[in-house]
PDB file as gemmi writes it, atoms N, CA and C in Angstrom:
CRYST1    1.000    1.000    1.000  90.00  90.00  90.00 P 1                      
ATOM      1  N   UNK A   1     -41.982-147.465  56.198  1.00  0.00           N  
ATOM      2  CA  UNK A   1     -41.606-146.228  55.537  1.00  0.00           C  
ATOM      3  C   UNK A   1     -40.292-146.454  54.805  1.00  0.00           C  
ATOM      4  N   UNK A   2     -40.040-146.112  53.871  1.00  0.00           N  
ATOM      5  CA  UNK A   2     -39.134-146.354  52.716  1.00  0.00           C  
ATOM      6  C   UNK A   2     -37.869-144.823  53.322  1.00  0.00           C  
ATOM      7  N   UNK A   3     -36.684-145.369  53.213  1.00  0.00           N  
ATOM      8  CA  UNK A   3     -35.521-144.823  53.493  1.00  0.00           C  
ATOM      9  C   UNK A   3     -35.064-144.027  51.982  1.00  0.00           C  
ATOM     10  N   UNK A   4     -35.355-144.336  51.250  1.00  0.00           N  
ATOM     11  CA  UNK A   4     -34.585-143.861  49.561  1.00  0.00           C  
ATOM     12  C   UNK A   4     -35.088-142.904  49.413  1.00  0.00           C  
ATOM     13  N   UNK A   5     -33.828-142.330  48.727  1.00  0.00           N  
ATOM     14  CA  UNK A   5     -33.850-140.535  48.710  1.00  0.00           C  
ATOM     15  C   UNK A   5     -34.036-140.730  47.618  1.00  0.00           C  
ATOM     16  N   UNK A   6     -34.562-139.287  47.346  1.00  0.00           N  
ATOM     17  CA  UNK A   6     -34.880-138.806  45.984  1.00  0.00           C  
ATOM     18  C   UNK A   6     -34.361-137.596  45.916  1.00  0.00           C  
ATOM     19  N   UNK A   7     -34.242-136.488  44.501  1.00  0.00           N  
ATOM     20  CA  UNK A   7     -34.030-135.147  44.639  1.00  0.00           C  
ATOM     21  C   UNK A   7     -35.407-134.820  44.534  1.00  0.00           C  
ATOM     22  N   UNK A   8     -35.934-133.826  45.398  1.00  0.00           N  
ATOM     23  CA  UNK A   8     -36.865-132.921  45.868  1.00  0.00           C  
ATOM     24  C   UNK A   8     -36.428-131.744  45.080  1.00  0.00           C  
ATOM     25  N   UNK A   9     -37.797-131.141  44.617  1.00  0.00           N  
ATOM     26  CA  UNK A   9     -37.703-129.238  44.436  1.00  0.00           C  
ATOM     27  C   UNK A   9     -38.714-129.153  45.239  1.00  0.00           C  
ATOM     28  N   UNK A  10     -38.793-127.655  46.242  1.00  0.00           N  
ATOM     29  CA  UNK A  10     -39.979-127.357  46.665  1.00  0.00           C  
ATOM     30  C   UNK A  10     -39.763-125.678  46.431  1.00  0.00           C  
ATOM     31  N   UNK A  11     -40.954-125.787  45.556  1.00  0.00           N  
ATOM     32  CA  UNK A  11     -40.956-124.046  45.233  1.00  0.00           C  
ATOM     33  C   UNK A  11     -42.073-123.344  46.559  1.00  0.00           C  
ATOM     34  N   UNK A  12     -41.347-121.998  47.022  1.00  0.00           N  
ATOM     35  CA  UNK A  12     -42.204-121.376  47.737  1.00  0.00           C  
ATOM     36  C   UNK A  12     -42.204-120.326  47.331  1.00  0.00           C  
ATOM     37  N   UNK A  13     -43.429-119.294  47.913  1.00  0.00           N  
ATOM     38  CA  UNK A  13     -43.869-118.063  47.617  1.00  0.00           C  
ATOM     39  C   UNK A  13     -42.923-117.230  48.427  1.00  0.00           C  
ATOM     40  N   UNK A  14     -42.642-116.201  47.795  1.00  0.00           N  
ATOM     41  CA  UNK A  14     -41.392-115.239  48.596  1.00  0.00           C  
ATOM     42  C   UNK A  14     -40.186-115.460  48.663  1.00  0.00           C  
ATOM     43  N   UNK A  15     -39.108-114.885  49.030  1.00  0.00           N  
ATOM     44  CA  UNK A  15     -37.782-114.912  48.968  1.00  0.00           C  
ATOM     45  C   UNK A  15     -37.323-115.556  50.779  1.00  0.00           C  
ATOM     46  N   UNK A  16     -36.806-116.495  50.371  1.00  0.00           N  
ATOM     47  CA  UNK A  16     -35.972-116.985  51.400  1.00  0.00           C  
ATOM     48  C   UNK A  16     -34.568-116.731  51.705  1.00  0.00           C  
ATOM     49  N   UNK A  17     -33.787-116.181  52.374  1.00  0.00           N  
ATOM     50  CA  UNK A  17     -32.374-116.181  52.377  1.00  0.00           C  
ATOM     51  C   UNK A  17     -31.496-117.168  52.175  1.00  0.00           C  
ATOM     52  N   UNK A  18     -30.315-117.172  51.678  1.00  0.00           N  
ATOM     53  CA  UNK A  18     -29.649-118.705  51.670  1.00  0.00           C  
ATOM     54  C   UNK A  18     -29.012-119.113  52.806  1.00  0.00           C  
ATOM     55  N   UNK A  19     -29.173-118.417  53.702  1.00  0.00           N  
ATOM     56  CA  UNK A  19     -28.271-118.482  54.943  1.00  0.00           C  
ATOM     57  C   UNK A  19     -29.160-120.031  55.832  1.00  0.00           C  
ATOM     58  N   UNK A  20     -30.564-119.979  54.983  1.00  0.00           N  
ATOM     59  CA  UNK A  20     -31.215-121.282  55.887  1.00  0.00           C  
ATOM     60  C   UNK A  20     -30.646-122.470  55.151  1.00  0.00           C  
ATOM     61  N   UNK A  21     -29.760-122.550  53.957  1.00  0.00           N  
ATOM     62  CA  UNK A  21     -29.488-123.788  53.607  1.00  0.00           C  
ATOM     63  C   UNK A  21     -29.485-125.042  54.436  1.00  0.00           C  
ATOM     64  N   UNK A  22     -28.623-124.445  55.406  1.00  0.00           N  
ATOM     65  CA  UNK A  22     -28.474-125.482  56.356  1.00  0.00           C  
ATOM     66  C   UNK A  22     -29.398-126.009  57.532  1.00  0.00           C  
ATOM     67  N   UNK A  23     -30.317-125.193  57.746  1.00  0.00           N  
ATOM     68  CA  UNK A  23     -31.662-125.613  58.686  1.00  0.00           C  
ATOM     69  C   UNK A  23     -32.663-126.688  57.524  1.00  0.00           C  
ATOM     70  N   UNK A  24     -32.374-126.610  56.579  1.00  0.00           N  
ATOM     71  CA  UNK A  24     -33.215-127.283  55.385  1.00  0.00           C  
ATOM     72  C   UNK A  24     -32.239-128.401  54.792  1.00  0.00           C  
ATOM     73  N   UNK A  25     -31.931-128.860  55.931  1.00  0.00           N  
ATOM     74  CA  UNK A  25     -30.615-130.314  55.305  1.00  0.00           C  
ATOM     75  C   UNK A  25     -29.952-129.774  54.406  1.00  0.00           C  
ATOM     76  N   UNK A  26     -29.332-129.095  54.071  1.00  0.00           N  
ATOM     77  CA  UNK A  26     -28.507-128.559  53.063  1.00  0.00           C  
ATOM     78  C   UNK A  26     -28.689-128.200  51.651  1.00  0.00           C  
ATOM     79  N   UNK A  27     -30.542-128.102  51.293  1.00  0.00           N  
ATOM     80  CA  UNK A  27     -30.816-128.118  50.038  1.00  0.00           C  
ATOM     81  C   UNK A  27     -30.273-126.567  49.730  1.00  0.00           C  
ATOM     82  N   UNK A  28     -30.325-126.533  48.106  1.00  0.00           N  
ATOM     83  CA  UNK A  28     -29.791-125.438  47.541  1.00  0.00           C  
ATOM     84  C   UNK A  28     -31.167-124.926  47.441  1.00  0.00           C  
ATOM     85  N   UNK A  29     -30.379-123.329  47.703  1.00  0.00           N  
ATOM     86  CA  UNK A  29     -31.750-122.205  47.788  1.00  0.00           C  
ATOM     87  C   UNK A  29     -31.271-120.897  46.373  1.00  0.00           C  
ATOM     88  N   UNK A  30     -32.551-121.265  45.552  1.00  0.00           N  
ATOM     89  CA  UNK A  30     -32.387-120.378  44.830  1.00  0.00           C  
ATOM     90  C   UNK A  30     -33.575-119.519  44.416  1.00  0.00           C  
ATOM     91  N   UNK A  31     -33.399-118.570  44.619  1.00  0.00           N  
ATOM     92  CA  UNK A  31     -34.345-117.011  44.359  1.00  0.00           C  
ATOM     93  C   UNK A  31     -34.488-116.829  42.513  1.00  0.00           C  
ATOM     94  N   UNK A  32     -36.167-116.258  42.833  1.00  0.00           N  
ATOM     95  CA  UNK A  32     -36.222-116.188  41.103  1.00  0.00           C  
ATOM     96  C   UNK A  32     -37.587-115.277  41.049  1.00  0.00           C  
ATOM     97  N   UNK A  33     -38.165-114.906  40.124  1.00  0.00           N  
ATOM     98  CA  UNK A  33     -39.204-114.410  39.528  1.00  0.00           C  
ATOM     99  C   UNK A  33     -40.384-115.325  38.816  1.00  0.00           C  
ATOM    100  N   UNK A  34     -41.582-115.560  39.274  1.00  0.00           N  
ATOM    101  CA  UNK A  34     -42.425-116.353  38.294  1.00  0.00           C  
ATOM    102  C   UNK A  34     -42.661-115.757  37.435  1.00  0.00           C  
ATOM    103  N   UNK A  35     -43.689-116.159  36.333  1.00  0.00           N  
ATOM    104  CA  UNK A  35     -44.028-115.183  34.753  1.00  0.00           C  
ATOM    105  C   UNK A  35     -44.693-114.446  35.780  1.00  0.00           C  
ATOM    106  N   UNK A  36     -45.383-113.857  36.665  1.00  0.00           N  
ATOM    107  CA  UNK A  36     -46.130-112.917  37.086  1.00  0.00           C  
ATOM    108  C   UNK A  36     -45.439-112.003  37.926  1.00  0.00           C  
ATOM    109  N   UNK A  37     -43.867-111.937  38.074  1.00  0.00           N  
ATOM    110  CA  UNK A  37     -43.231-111.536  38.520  1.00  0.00           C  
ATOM    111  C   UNK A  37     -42.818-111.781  39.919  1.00  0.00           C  
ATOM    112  N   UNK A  38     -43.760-112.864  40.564  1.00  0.00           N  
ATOM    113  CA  UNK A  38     -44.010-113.058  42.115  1.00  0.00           C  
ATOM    114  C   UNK A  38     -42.511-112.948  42.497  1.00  0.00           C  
ATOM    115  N   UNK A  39     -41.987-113.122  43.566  1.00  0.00           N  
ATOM    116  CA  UNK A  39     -40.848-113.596  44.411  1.00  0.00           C  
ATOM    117  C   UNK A  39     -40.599-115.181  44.609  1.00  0.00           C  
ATOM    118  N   UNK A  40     -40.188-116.217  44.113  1.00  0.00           N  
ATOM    119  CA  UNK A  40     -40.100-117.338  44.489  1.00  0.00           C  
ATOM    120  C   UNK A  40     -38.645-118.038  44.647  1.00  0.00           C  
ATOM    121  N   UNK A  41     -38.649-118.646  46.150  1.00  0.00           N  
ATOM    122  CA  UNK A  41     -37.862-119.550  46.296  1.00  0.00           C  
ATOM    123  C   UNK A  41     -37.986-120.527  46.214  1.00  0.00           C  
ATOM    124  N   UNK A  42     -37.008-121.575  45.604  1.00  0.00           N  
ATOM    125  CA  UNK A  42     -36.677-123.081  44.934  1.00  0.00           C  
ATOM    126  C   UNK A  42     -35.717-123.344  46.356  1.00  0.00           C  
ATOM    127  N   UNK A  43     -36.437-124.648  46.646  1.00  0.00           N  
ATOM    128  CA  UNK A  43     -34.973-125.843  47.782  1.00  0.00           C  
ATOM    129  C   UNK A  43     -34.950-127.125  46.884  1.00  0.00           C  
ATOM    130  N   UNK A  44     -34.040-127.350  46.551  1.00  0.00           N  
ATOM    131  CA  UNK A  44     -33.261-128.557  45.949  1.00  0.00           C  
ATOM    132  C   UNK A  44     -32.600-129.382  46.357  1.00  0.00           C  
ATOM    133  N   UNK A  45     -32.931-130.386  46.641  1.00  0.00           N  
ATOM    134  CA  UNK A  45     -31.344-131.527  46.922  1.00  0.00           C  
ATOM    135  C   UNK A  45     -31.925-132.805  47.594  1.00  0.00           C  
ATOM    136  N   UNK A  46     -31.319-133.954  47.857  1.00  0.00           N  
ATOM    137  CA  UNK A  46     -31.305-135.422  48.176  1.00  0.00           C  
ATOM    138  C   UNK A  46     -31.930-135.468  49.291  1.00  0.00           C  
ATOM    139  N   UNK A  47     -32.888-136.062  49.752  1.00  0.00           N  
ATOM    140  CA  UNK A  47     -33.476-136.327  50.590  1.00  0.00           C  
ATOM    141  C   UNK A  47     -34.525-137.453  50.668  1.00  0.00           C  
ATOM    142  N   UNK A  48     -34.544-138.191  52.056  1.00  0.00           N  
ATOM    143  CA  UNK A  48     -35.242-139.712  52.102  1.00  0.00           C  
ATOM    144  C   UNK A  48     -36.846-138.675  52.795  1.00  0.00           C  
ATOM    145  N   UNK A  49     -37.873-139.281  52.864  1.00  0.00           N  
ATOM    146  CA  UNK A  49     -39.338-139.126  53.115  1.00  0.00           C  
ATOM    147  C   UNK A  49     -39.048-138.384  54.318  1.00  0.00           C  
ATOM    148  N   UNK A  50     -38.560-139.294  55.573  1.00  0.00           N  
ATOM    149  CA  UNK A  50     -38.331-138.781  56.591  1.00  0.00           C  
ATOM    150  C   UNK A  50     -37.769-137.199  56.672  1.00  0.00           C  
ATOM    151  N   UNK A  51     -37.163-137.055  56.134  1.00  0.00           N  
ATOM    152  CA  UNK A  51     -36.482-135.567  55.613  1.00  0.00           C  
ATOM    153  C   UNK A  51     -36.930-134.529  55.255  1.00  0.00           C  
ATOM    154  N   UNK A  52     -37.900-134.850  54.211  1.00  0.00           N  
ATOM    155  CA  UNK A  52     -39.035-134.379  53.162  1.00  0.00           C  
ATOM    156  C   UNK A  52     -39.675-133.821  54.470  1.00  0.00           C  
ATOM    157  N   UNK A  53     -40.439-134.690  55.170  1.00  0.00           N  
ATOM    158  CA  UNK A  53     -41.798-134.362  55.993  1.00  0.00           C  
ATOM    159  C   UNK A  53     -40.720-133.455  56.815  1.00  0.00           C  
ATOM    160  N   UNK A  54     -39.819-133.933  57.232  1.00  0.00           N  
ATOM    161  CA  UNK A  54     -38.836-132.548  58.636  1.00  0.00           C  
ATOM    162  C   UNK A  54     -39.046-131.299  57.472  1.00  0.00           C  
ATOM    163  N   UNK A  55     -38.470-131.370  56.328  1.00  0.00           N  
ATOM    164  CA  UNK A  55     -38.250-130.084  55.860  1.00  0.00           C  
ATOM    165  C   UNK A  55     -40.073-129.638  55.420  1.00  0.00           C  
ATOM    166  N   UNK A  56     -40.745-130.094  55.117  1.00  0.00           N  
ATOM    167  CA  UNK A  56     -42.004-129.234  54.911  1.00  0.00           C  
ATOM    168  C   UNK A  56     -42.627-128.838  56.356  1.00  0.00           C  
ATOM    169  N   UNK A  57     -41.872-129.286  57.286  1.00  0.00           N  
ATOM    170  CA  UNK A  57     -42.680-128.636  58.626  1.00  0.00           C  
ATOM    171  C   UNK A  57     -41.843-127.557  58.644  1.00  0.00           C  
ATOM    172  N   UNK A  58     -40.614-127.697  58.677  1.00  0.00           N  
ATOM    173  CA  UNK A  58     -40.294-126.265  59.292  1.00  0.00           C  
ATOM    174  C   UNK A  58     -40.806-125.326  58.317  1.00  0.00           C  
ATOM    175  N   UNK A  59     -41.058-125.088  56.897  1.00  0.00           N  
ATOM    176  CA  UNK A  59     -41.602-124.873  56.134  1.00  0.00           C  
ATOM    177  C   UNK A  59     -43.105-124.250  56.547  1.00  0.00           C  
ATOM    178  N   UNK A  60     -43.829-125.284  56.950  1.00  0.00           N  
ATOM    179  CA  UNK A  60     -45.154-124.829  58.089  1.00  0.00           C  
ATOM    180  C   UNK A  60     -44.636-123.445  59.008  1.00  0.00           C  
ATOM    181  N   UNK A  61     -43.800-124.390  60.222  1.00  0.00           N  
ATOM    182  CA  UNK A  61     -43.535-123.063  61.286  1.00  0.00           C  
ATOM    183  C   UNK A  61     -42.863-121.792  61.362  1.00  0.00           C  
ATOM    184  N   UNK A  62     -42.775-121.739  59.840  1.00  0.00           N  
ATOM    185  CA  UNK A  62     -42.121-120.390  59.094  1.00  0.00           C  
ATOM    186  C   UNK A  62     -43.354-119.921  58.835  1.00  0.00           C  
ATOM    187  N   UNK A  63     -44.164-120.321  58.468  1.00  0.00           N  
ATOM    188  CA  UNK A  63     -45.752-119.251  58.105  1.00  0.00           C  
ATOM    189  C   UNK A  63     -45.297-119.459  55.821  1.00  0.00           C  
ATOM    190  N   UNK A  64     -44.508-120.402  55.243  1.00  0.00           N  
ATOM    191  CA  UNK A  64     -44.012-119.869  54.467  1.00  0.00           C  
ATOM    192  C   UNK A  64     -45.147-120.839  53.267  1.00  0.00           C  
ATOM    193  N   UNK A  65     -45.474-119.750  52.180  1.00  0.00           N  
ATOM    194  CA  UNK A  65     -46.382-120.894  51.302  1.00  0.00           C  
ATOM    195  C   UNK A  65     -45.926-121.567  50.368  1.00  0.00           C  
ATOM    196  N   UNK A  66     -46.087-122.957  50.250  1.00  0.00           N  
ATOM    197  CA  UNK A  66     -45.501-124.147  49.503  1.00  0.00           C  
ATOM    198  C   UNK A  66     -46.505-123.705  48.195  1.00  0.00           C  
ATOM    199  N   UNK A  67     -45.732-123.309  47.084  1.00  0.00           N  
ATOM    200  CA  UNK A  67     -46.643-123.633  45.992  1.00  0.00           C  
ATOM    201  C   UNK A  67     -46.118-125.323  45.110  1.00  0.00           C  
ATOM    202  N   UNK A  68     -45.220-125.564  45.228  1.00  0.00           N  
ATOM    203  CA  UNK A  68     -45.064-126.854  44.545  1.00  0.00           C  
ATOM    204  C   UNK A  68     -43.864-128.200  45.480  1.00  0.00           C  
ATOM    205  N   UNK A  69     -44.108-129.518  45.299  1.00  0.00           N  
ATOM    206  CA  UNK A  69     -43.433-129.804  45.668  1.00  0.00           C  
ATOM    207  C   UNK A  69     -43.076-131.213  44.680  1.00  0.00           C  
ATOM    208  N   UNK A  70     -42.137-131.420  44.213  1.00  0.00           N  
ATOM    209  CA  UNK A  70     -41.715-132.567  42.329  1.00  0.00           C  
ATOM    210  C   UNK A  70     -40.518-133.015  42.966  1.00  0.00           C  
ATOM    211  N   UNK A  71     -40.406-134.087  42.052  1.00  0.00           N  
ATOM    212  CA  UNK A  71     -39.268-134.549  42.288  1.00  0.00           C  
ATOM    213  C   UNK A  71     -38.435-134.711  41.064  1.00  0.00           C  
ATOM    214  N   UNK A  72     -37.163-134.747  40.999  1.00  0.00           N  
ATOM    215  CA  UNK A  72     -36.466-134.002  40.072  1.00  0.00           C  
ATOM    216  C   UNK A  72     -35.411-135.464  39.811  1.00  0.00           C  
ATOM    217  N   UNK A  73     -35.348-135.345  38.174  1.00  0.00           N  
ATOM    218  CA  UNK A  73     -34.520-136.693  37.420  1.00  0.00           C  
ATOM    219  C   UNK A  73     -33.417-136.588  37.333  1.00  0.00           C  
ATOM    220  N   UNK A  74     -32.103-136.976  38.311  1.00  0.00           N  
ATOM    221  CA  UNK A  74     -30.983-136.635  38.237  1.00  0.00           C  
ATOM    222  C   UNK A  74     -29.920-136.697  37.710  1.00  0.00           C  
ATOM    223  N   UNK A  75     -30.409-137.853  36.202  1.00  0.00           N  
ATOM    224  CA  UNK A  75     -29.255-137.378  35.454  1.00  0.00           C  
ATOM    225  C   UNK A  75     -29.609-135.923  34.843  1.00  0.00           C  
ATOM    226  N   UNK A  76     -30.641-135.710  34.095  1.00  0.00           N  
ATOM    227  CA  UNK A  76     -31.232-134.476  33.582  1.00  0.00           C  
ATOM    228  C   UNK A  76     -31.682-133.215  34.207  1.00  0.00           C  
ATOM    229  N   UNK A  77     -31.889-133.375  35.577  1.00  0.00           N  
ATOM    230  CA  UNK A  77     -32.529-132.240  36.029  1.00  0.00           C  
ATOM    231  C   UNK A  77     -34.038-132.259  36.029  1.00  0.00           C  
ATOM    232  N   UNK A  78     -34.561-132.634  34.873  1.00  0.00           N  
ATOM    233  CA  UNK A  78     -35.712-132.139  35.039  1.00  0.00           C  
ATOM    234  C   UNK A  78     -37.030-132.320  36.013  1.00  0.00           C  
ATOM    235  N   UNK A  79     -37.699-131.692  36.393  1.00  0.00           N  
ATOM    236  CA  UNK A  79     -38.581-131.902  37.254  1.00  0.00           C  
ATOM    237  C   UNK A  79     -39.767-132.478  36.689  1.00  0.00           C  
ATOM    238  N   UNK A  80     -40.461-133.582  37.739  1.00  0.00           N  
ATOM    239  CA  UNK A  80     -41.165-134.544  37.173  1.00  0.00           C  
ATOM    240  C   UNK A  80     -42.384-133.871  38.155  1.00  0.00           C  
ATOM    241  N   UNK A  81     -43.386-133.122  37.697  1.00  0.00           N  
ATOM    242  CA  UNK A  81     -44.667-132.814  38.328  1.00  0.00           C  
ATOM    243  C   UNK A  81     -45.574-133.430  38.646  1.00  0.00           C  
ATOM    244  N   UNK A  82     -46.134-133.790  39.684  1.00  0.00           N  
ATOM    245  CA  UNK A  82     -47.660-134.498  40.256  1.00  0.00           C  
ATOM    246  C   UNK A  82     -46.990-135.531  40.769  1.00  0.00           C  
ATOM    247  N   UNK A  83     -44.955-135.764  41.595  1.00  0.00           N  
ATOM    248  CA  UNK A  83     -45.278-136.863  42.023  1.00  0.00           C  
ATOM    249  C   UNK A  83     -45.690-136.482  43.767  1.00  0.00           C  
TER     250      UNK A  83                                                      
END                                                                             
């Protein structure tokens, strides 16, 4: 299993508080609106595989739905979809 971090986005359905930053390794939590108006929270930030899989479980034992999960180009930001 490969140790190298990457930046992660994982968009979920509904509003998360930011107060879990820190149960989620410290990714940044940011609240937003899709074009359909849904509720969605974004977690952002550095993380190795091992990390990834911790943070999409607790993710699981929240009941919370993952609609996306990319990894993001850090000089630019931008998010790279389908990896």
């Amino acid at each position: 299993m490969s140790d190298e971090q990457a930046v992660y986005e994982i968009r979920l359905r509904g509003h998360l508080d930011e107060k879990w930053s820190d149960w989620f390794n410290g990714m940044v939590i940011t609240l937003e609106r899709d074009r359909e108006g849904t509720s969605v929270t974004s977690l952002r930030g550095m993380v190795d595989q091992a990390k990834l899989r911790g943070t999409l479980n607790k993710i699981w034992d929240l009941g919370l739905t993952v609609m996306t999960v990319n990894t993001v180009t850090p000089s630019t930001g931008a998010v790279q979809e389908g990896n």
